[in-house]
C-alpha positions, 0 to 999 in steps of 0.5 A, spaced: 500 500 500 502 506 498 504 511 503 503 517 498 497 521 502 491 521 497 484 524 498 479 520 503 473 517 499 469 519 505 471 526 504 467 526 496 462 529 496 456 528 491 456 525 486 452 519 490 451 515 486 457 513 484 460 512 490 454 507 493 456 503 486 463 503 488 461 501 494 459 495 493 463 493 488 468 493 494 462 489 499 462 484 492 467 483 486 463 479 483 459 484 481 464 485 475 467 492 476 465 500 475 466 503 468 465 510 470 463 514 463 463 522 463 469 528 460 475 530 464 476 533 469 471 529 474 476 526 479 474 520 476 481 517 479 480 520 485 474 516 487 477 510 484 484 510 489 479 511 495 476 505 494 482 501 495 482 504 502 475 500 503 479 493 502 483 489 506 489 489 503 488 496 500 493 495 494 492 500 488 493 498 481 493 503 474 494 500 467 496 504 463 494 504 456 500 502 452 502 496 456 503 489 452 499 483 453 505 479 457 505 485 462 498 485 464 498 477 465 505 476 467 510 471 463 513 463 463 520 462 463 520 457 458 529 456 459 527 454 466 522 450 465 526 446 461 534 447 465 530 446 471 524 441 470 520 447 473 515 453 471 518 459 473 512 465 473 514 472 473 508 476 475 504 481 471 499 487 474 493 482 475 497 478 481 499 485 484 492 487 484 489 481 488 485 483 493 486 491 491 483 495 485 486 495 477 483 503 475 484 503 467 483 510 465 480 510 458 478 503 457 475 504 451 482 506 447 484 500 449 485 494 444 478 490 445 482 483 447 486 486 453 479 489 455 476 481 454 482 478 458 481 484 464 472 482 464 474 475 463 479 475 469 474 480 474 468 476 472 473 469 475 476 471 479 483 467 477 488 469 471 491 463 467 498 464 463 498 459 457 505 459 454 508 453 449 504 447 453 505 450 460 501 453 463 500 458 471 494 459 475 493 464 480 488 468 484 486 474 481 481 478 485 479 485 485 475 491 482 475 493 476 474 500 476 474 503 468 473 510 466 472 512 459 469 519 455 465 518 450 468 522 446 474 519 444 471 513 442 466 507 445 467 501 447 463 495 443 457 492 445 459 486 447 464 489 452 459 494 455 455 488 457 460 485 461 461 491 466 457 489 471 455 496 473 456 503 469 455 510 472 455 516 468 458 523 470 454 528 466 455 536 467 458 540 471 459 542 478 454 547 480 459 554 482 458 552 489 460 545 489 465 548 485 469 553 489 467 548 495 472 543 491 477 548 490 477 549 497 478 542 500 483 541 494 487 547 498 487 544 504 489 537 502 494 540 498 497 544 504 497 539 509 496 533 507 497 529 514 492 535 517 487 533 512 487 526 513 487 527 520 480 531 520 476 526 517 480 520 520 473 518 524 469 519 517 473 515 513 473 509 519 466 508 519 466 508 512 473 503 511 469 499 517 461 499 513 463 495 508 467 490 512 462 489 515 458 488 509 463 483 506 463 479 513 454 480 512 454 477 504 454 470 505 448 470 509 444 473 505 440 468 501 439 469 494 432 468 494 427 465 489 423 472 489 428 476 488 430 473 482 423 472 479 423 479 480 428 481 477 428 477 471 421 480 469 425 487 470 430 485 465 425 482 460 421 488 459 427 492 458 428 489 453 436 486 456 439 481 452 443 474 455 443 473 462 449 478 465 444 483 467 440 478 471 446 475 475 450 482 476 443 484 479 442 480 484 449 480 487 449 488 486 442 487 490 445 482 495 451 487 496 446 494 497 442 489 504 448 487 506 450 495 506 444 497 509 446 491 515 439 487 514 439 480 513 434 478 506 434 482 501 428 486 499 425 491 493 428 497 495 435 493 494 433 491 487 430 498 486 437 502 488 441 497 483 437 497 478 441 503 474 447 501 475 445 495 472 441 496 466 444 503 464 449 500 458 443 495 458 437 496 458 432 502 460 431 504 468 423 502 470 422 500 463 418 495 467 413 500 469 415 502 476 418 507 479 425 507 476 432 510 481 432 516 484 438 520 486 441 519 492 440 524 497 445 529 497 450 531 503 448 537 506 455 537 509 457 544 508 460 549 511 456 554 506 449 554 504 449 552 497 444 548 497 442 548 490 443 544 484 446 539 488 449 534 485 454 531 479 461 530 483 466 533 487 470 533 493 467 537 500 469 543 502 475 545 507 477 551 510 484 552 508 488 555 514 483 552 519 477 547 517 472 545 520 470 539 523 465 535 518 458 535 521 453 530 520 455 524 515 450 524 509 444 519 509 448 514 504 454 514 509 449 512 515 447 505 517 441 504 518 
């Protein structure tokens, strides 16, 4: 884990959406990861290395754009394994990403094959190095967070369906929001230690949530309601193959476990369901009511308290800032 001080994810503040899908990609990596879509200069990174603080080992890893094949698997000595009798496995980014985060940025510039073999190795869960008859297996589970500007191209159909969630940033902040990110951005800046210590309490209420969650997911039964019901949700909106249904329910089971209860229940399926079905379908296509935003946090020293919204960082005095207040609604155990 890196000692580089980096911004806390519980000092973020709006786009709430976001942070519960990254949330419970953290609670349940099965989920298949988070592609995050919207322009530049959203801090998209920012949110992705907070959530490496959510999981145990913590470990953060980025792919940059240009790395080979061989870099992101890893490689086989083949002259070992014939002057030795023995495989000799070099390790790529997939091994030094278990158990943490792998942030790919612009995902969609990437060649479709790696964005294959990265979804194939989310969804396993296990990376498989073949080489000339040999051949290495070894754990491989993290989250995939994967951002992208439309702008600059799209990912093909068939890659989109396999992110188990998508979440869009659209817009832009509201000048309070605004200068609110500037101001905590300063603070940061100028003392990095100060900051973290301000919102050590938050962070570790957050970090312990979600361990929690994680520690609660296996109790909960993935019952035959639910599914029913979210089968019929997928067929009216018009979703084709079955990802969507299995992403669903284990997005739902991730949302009550986060909420602390024991069965899964409407409200679970409801919270998940654009997130699913954002690069698949449409939201309430089935007729009922489709997701609505979060509430947004009402934590600021200001009185903005309109157009709240798409994204940034909460807001801190520079020289001396305040002591958080009441934690969000979606921070809260309920």
């Amino acid at each position: 884990m890196s000692s580089i001080p980096h911004f806390p994810l519980a000092a973020v503040v709006a786009a709430d959406d976001l942070k519960l899908a990254l949330c419970l990609a953290a609670i349940d990596p099965a989920i298949g990861g988070v592609l995050i879509e919207g322009p530049r200069g959203m801090a998209k990174s920012t949110l992705a290395r907070g959530v490496a603080d959510l999981l145990e080992r913590g470990g953060f890893v980025t792919l940059p754009l240009g790395a080979s094949e061989e870099r992101i698997v890893g490689t086989l000595d083949l002259d070992a394994a014939l002057g030795e009798g023995q495989v000799r496995f070099s390790p790529g980014l997939l091994a030094k990403a278990h158990e943490g985060v792998l942030y790919v940025d612009e995902v969609n510039l990437l060649p479709d094959h790696l964005v294959d073999l990265l979804l194939d190795v989310a969804a396993s869960g296990v990376n498989l190095v073949e080489r000339d008859g040999l051949s290495h297996r070894h754990p491989a589970r993290f989250v995939l967070i994967g951002t992208m500007n439309p702008e600059e191209g799209e990912l093909r159909p068939q890659l989109l369906d396999r992110f188990g969630f998508k979440v869009s940033l659209e817009g832009s902040p509201v000048p309070p929001d605004r200068a609110e990110i500037v101001r905590r951005r300063l603070a940061f800046d100028s003392d990095p230690n100060a900051f973290l210590a301000l919102w050590q309490a938050r962070q570790t209420e957050l970090i312990a949530r979600c361990a929690q969650a994680r520690a609660r997911l296996a109790g909960i039964p993935l019952d035959d309601a639910s599914l029913e019901s979210i089968a019929q949700r997928c067929f009216d909106a018009d979703v084709e193959g079955l990802r969507a249904d299995l992403v669903w329910l284990r997005g739902a089971r991730a949302h009550a476990a986060w909420r602390g209860a024991e069965r899964m229940a409407q409200e679970d399926l409801d919270a998940v369901e654009a997130f699913v079905l954002a690069h698949r379908g449409q939201p309430g296509a089935d007729g009922g009511q489709a997701l609505a935003p979060p509430p947004q946090a009402t934590d600021r020293p200001s009185k903005a308290s309109t157009g709240e919204g798409q994204w940034g960082e909460l807001p801190a005095q520079p020289v001396a800032p305040a002591a958080p207040r009441e934690l969000p609604a979606w921070l809260k155990k309920t």
